[in-house]
C-alpha positions, 0 to 999 in steps of 0.5 A: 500500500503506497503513503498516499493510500495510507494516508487517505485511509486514516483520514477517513478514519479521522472523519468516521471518528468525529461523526461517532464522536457527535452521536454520543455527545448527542445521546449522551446529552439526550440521557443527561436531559432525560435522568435530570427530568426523572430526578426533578419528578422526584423532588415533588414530594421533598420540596416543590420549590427545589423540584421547580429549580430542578425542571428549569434545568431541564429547560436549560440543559436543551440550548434553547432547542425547544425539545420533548423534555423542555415541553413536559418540564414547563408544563410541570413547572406551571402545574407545580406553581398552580399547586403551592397557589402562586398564580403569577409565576404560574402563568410566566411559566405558561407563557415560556412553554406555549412555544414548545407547543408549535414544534416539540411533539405531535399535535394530539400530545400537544393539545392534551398537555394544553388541554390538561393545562386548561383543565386544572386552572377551569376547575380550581375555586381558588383562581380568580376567573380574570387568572383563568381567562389570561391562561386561556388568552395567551393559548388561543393567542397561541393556536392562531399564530399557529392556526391551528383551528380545530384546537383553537374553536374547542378551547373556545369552546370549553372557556364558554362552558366555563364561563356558562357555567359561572354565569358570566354572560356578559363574556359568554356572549363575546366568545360566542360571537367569536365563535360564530364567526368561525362558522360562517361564509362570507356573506354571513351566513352559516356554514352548513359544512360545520353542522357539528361546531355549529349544533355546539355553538346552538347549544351552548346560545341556548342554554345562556338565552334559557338562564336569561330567560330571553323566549325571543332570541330562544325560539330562533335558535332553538329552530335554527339548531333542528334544522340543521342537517348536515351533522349527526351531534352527539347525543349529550348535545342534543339532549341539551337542545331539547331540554332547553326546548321543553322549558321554553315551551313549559314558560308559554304553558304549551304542555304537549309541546314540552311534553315532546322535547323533554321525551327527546331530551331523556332518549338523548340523554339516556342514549349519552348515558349522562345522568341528566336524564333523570332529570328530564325524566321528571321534567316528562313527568310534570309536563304529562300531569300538566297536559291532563294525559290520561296516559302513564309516562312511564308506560313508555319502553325507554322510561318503565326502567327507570319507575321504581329507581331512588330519584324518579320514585317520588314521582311515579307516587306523584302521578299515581296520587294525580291520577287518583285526585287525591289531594292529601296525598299529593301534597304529602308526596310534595311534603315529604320528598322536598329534595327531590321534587320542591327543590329544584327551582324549575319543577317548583315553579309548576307545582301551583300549576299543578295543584291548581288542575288537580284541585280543579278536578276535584272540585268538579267532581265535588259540586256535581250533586249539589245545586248549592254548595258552601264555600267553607266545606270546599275549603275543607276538601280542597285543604285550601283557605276560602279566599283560594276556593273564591278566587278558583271558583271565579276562574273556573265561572270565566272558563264556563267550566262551571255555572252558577254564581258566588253568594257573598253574604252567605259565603255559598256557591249556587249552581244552575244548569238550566241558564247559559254560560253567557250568563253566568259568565256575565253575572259573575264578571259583574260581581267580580267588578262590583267587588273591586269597586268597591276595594278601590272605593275604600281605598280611596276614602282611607286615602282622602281621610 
């Protein structure tokens, strides 16, 4: 072999040592990255101030290179600031470790370290709600520098029901809009390719319009999001549509209607296996009993599981106790299960109503072998004070569902088939009237003297 030949051998054998050379650096840097992040995880327990200087060195130990070990310690260090309760370094460090986001890992284990992120601050009752909004500021911030949409509209999302659920409607409405116009073409309508954002969005307008007790702008969207075709939601979602239907239709005292939505409601929810649908189920029920149904609504195949379960039981006696007009009864059942039935606010606001239908059924079925009846003794099989039975017996004269009249003077009610409606509609308009003049009369002399 000549020196030249040998000469061109060592040299490539220099080289191929160099390019060993810097593999093992490199690996050897990657181990020391890795043991140091193992070691900080350990620390946690001895001393998080000390476990925080120690994930900071795995940050440094990368040369600013922004890899998977400075991703997992940042998102570390920002959990561990949250825990010992120091808000502002926790968002510093939230800050310093969104830009991991845009290149160290692959974009579903970037959207669960966010989102895991997310989740803790949305969760806590110590952080105030402007901290919160800051964190998911500076992330939505983030997702648009790197448009990424599809992360960007469901952090959205998930600050909306947040702020739903702290009924911070004020903001709510802001990120809806925004939301909004996400999911809208140029000239501003809807984008019907994104029916599923969109039945999302519909849900969550329809639940705050619900809260805020807006029918108006309730009724419009509520048919907007039925008439959207293009998306199969998922049943939770549409759980939560038809919910939010029934009580609208409930506030107009359309029962059938309401009765429907809420049917629809339970299926989703049951479908969803979400706990909500026994809630809707005793929504169903009392929307039944205020439709006068002579049908069982747990005769129905979806709802018979669910008649003798703990929470629903307190209403299958309920309907049983209204079937039968048993007054006693019914307001035993109402008495004795108050956290069941009373105190859910939107069940109590229909249980007047519902006394009302089940006392006028009643009091039908009472007066119908008598032509003249005393008001105290309707008081007493009513359970109601006479100034109730009054006030029941004007309604029920008006709505021509009894004729006959009211004796003041000897506090009686005298009925008489025999004249017309027209009648006794007119004769008792007239008394009511004579009645209130007369109020208003003393009022005013009590006024003058």
């Amino acid at each position: 072999m000549s020196d030249d030949e040998d000469m061109m051998y060592d040299d490539d054998e220099y080289f191929d040592d160099d390019e060993d050379q810097d593999q093992n650096d490199s690996e050897s840097e990657g181990v020391e990255i890795e043991n140091q992040y193992y070691n900080s995880k350990g620390l946690i327990d001895e001393s998080i101030p000390d476990a925080i200087k120690s994930y900071e060195k795995v940050v440094d130990l990368e040369n600013g290179e922004k890899g998977e070990w400075g991703f997992k310690a940042l998102k570390k260090i920002t959990k561990l600031y949250f825990r010992i309760g120091d808000f502002d370094n926790m968002l510093e460090s939230f800050k310093k470790f969104l830009p991991y986001t845009k290149s160290s890992a692959s974009s579903n284990y970037i959207e669960k370290g966010i989102n895991s992120v997310l989740d803790m601050v949305s969760s806590s009752n110590t952080i105030e709600l402007d901290m919160i909004q800051k964190v998911f500021d500076l992330t939505l911030k983030s997702l648009l520098d790197t448009k990424n949409e599809r992360v960007w509209f469901r952090t959205n999302l998930k600050l909306a029901k947040l702020l739903f659920e702290k009924a911070e409607y004020g903001r709510l409405a802001k990120i809806l809009r925004d939301l909004h116009k996400s999911c809208e073409l140029e000239d501003g309508t809807d984008d019907q390719k994104k029916g599923s954002q969109l039945v999302d969005i519909y849900a969550l307008e329809i639940q705050m319009y619900t809260e805020t007790k807006n029918n108006k702008k309730l009724k419009d969207l509520y048919k907007k999001a039925l008439e959207i075709k293009s998306a199969i939601p998922h049943p939770r979602i549409m759980g939560i549509i038809r919910e939010c239907g029934g009580k609208m239709h409930m506030a107009e005292k359309e029962w059938e209607k309401a009765h429907t939505d809420f049917f629809e409601a339970f299926k989703n929810y049951d479908e969803a296996g979400n706990s909500r649908r026994i809630q809707c189920l005793k929504y169903l029920v009392l929307a039944c009993m205020l439709m006068l149904s002579t049908i069982n609504p747990f005769d129905s195949t979806e709802a018979k599981p669910y008649k003798n379960d703990p929470d629903i039981l307190a209403m299958t006696n309920l309907v049983m106790a209204y079937e039968k007009n048993d007054i006693y009864a019914f307001e035993k059942i109402l008495k004795d299960n108050r956290k069941t039935i009373m105190d859910d606010p939107f069940i109590r606001m229909y249980i007047e109503d519902l006394l009302r239908n089940i006392r006028t059924q009643v009091l039908l079925k009472l007066l119908k072998p008598y032509t003249r009846i005393r008001i105290s003794f309707i008081s007493k099989e009513l359970n109601i004070p006479s100034s109730d039975v009054e006030s029941l017996l004007v309604s029920l004269i008006l709505d021509n569902k009894i004729r006959g009249s009211i004796d003041q003077v000897n506090q009686q009610l005298e009925l008489d088939t025999a004249k017309s409606s027209a009648y006794w509609k007119y004769t008792s308009i007239h008394k009511w009237a004579n009645q209130i003049g007369q109020l208003s009369g003393g009022i005013n002399n009590k006024l003058v003297s």
